[in-house]
MMTF fields as JSON, N, C-alpha, C and O atoms, coordinates in Angstrom:
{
  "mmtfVersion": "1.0.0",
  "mmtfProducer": "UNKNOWN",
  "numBonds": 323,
  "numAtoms": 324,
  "numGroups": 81,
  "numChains": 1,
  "numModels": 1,
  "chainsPerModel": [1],
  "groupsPerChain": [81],
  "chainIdList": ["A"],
  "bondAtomList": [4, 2, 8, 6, 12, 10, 16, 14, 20, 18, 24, 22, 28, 26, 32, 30, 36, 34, 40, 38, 44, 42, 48, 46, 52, 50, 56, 54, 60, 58, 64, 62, 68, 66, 72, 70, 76, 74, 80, 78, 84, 82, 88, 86, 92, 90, 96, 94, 100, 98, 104, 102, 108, 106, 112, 110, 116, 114, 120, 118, 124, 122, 128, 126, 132, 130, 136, 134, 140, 138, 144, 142, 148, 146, 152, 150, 156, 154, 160, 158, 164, 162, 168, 166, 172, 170, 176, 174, 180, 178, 184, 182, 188, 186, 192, 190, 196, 194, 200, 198, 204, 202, 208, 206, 212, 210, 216, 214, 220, 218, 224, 222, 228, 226, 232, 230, 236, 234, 240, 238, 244, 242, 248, 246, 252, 250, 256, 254, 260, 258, 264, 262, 268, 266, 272, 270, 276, 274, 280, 278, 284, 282, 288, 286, 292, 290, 296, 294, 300, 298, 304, 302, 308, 306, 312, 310, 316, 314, 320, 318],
  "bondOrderList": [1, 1, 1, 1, 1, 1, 1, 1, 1, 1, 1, 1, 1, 1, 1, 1, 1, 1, 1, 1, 1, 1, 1, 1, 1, 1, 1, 1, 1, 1, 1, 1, 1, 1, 1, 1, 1, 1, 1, 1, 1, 1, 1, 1, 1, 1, 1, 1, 1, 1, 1, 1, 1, 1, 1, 1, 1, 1, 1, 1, 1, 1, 1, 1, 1, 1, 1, 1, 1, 1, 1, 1, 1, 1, 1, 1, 1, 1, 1, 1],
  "groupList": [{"groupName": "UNK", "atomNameList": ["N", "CA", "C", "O"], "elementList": ["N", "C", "C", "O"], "formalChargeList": [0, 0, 0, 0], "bondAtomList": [1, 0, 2, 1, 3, 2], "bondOrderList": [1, 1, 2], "singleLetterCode": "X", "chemCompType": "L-PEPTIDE LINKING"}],
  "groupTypeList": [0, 0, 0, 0, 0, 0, 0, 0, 0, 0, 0, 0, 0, 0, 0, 0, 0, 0, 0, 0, 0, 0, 0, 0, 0, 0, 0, 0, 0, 0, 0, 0, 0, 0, 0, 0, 0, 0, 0, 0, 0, 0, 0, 0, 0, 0, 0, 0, 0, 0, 0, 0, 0, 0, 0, 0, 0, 0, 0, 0, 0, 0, 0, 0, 0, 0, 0, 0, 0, 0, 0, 0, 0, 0, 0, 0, 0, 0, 0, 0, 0],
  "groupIdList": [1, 2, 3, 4, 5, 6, 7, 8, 9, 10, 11, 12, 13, 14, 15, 16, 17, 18, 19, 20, 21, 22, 23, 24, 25, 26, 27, 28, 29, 30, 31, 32, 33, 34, 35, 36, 37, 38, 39, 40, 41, 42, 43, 44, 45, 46, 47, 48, 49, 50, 51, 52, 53, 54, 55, 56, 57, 58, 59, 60, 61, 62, 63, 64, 65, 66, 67, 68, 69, 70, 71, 72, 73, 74, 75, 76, 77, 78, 79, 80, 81],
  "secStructList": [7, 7, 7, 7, 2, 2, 2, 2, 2, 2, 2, 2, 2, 2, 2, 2, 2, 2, 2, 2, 6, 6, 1, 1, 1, 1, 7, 7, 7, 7, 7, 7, 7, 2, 2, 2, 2, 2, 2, 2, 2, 2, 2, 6, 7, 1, 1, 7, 7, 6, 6, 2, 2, 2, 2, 1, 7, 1, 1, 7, 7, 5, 7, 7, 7, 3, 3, 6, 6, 3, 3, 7, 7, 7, 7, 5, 7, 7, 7, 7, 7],
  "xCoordList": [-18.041, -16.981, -16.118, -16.108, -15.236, -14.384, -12.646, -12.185, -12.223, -10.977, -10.497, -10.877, -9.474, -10.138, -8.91, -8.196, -9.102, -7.74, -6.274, -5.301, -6.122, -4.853, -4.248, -3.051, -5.253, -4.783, -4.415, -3.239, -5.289, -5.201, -3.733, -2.952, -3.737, -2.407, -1.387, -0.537, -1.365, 0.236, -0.09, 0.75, -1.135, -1.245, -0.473, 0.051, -0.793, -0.792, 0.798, 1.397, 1.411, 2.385, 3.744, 4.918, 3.287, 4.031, 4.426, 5.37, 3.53, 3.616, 4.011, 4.954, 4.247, 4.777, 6.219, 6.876, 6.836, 8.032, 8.822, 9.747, 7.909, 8.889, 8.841, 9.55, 7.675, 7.502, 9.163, 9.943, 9.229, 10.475, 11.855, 12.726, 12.061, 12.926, 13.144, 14.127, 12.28, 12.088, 12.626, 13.123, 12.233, 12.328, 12.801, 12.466, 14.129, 14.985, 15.49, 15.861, 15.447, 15.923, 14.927, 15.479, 13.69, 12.901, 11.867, 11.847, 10.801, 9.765, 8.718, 8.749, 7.158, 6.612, 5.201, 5.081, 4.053, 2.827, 2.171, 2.549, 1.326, 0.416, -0.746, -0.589, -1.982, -3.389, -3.969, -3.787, -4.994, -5.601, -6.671, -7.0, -7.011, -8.254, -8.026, -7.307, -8.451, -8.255, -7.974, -7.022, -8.874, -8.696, -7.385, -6.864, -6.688, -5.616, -4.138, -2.963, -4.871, -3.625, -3.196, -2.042, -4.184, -4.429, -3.677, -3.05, -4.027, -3.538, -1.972, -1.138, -1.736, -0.151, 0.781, 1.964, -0.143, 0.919, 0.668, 1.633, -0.161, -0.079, 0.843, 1.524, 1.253, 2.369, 3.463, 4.088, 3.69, 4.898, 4.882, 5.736, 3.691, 3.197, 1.898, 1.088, 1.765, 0.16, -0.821, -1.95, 0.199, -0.727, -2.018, -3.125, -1.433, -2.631, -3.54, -3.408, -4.659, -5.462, -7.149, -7.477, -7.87, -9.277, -9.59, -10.8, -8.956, -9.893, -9.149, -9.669, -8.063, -7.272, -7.926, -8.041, -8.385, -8.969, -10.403, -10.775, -10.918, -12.423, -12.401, -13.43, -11.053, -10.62, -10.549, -11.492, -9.883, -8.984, -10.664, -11.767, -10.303, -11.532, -11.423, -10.63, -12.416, -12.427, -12.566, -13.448, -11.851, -10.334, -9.147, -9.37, -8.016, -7.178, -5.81, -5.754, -4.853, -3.507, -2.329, -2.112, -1.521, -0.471, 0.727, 0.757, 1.744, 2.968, 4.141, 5.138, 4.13, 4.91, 6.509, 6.885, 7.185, 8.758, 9.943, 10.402, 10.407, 11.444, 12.965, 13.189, 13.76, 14.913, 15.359, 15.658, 15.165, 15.556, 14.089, 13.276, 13.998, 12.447, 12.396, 11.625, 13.278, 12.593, 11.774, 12.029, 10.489, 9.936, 10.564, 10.834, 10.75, 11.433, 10.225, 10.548, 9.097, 8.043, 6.882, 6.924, 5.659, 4.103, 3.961, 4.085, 3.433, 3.305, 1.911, 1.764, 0.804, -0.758, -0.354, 0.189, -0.889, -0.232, -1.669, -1.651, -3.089, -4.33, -4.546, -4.593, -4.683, -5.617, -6.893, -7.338, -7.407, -8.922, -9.295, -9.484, -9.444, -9.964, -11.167, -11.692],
  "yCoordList": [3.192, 2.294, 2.104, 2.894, 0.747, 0.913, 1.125, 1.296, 1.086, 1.53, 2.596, 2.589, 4.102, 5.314, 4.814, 3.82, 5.966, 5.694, 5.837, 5.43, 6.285, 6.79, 5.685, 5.63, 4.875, 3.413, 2.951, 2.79, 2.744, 1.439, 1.456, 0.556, 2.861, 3.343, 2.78, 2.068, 3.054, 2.592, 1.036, 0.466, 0.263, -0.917, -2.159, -3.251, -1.126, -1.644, -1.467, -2.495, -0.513, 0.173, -0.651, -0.843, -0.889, -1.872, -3.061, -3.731, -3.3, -5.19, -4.657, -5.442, -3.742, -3.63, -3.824, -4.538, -2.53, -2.467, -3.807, -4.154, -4.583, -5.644, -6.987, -7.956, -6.92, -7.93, -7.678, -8.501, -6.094, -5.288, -6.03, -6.533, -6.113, -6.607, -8.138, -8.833, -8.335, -10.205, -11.115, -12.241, -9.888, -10.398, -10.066, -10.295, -9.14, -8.12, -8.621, -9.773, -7.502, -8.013, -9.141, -9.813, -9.435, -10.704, -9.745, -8.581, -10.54, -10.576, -10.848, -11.997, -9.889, -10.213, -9.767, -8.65, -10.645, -10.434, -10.047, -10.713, -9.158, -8.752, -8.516, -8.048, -8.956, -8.524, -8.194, -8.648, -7.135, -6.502, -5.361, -5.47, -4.61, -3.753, -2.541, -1.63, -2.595, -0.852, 0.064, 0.81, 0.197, 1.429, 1.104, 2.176, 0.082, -0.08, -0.002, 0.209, -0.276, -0.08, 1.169, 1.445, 2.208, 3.549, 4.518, 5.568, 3.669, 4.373, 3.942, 4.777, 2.839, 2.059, 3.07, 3.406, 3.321, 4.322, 5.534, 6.267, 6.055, 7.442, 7.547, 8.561, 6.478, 6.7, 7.367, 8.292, 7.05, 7.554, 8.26, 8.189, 8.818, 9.84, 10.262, 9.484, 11.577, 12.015, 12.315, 12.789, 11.736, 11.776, 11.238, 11.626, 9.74, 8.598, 8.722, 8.286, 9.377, 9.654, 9.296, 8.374, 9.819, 8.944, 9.427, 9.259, 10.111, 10.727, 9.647, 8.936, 9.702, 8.479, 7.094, 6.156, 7.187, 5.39, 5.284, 4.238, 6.308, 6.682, 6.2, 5.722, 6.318, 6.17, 5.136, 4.729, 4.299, 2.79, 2.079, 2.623, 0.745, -0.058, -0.85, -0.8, -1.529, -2.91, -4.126, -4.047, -5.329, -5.092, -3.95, -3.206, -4.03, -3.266, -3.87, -4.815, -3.325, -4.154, -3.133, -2.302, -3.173, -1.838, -2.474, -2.842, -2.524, -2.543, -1.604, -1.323, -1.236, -1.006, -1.593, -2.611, -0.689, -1.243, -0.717, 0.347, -1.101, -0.575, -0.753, -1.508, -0.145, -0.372, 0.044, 1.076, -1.409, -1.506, -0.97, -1.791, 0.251, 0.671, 2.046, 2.98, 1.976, 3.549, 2.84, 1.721, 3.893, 3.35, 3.841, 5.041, 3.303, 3.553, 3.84, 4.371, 3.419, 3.475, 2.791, 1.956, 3.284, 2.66, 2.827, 3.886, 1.107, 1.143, 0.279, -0.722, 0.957, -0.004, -0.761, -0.409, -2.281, -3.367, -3.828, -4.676, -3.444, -4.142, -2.951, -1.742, -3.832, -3.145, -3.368, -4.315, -2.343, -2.891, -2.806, -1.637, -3.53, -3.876, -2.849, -3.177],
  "zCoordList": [16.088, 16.31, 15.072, 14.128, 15.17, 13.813, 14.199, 15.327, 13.482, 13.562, 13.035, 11.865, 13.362, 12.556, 11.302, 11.167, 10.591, 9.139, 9.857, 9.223, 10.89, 11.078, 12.305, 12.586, 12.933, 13.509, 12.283, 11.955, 11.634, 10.489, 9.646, 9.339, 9.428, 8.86, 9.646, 9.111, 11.062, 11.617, 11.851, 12.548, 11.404, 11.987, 10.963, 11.179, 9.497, 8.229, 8.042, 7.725, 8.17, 7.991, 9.123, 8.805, 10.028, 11.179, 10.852, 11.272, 9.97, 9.115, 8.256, 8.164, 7.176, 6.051, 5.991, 5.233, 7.571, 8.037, 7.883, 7.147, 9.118, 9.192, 8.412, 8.684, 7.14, 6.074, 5.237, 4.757, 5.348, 4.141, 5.172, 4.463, 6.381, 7.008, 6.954, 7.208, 6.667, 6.822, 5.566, 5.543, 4.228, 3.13, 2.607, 1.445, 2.8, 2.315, 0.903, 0.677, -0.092, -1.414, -2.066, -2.938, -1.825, -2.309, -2.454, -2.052, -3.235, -3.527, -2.886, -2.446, -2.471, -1.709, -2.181, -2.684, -2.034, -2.711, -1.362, -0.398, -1.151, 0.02, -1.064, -2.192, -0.457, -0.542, 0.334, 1.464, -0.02, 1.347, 0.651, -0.53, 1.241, 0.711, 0.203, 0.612, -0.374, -1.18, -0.448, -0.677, 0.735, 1.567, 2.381, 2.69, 2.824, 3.301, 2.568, 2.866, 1.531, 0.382, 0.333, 0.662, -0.138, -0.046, 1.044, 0.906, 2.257, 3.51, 3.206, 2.858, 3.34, 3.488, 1.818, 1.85, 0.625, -0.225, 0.28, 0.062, 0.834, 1.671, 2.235, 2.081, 3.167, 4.271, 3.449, 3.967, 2.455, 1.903, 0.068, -0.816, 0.093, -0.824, -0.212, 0.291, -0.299, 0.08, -0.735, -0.604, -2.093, -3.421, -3.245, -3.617, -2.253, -2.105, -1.23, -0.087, -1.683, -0.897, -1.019, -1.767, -0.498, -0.383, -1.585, -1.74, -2.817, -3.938, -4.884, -5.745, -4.572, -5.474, -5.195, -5.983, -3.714, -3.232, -4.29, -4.822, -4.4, -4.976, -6.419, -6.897, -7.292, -8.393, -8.464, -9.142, -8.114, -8.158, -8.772, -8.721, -9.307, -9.941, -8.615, -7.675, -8.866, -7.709, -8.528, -9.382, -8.471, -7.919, -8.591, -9.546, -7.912, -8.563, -8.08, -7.293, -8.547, -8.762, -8.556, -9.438, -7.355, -7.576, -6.821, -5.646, -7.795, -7.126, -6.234, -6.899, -5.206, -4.638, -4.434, -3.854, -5.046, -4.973, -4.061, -4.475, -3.176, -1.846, -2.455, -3.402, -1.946, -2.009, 0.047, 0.648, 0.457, 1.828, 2.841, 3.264, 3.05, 3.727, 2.946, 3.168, 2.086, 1.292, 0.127, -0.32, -0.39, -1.349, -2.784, -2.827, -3.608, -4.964, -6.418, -7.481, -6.132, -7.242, -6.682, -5.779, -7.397, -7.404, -8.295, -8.91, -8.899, -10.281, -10.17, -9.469, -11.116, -11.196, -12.364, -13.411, -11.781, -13.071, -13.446, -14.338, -12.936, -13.61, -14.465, -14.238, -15.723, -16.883, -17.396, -18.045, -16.998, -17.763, -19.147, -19.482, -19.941, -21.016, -21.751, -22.815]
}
């Protein structure tokens, strides 16, 4: 059972859409799980993938930046010490 990666992807990705519509030009904090994070920067790099999810620390910290619904940068803002 479960949900597979590629629901989760358009499930995650559906709220992202219309969070980017809602809040156009603003600032918006989402938390959520690594592996969803992962999937949701996949959507739009395939850099991000389960070897990159494997990498990430727990917790971890990544900004995603749009200009309208295109993505413009992913930037990791936690540093570990």
């Amino acid at each position: 059972g479960g949900e597979s990666n590629v629901d989760c992807q358009k499930r995650a990705i559906k709220v992202l859409k219309e969070l980017l519509n809602t809040y156009r030009g603003q600032k918006v904090v989402l938390g959520t799980h690594g592996a969803v994070m992962t999937l949701m920067m996949g959507y739009y790099d395939s850099k991000y993938d389960l070897n990159f999810l494997l990498q990430t620390s727990k917790p971890d910290i990544y900004r995603m930046e749009f200009n309208g619904q295109e993505l413009v940068e992913i930037k990791r803002l936690w540093e570990i010490e």
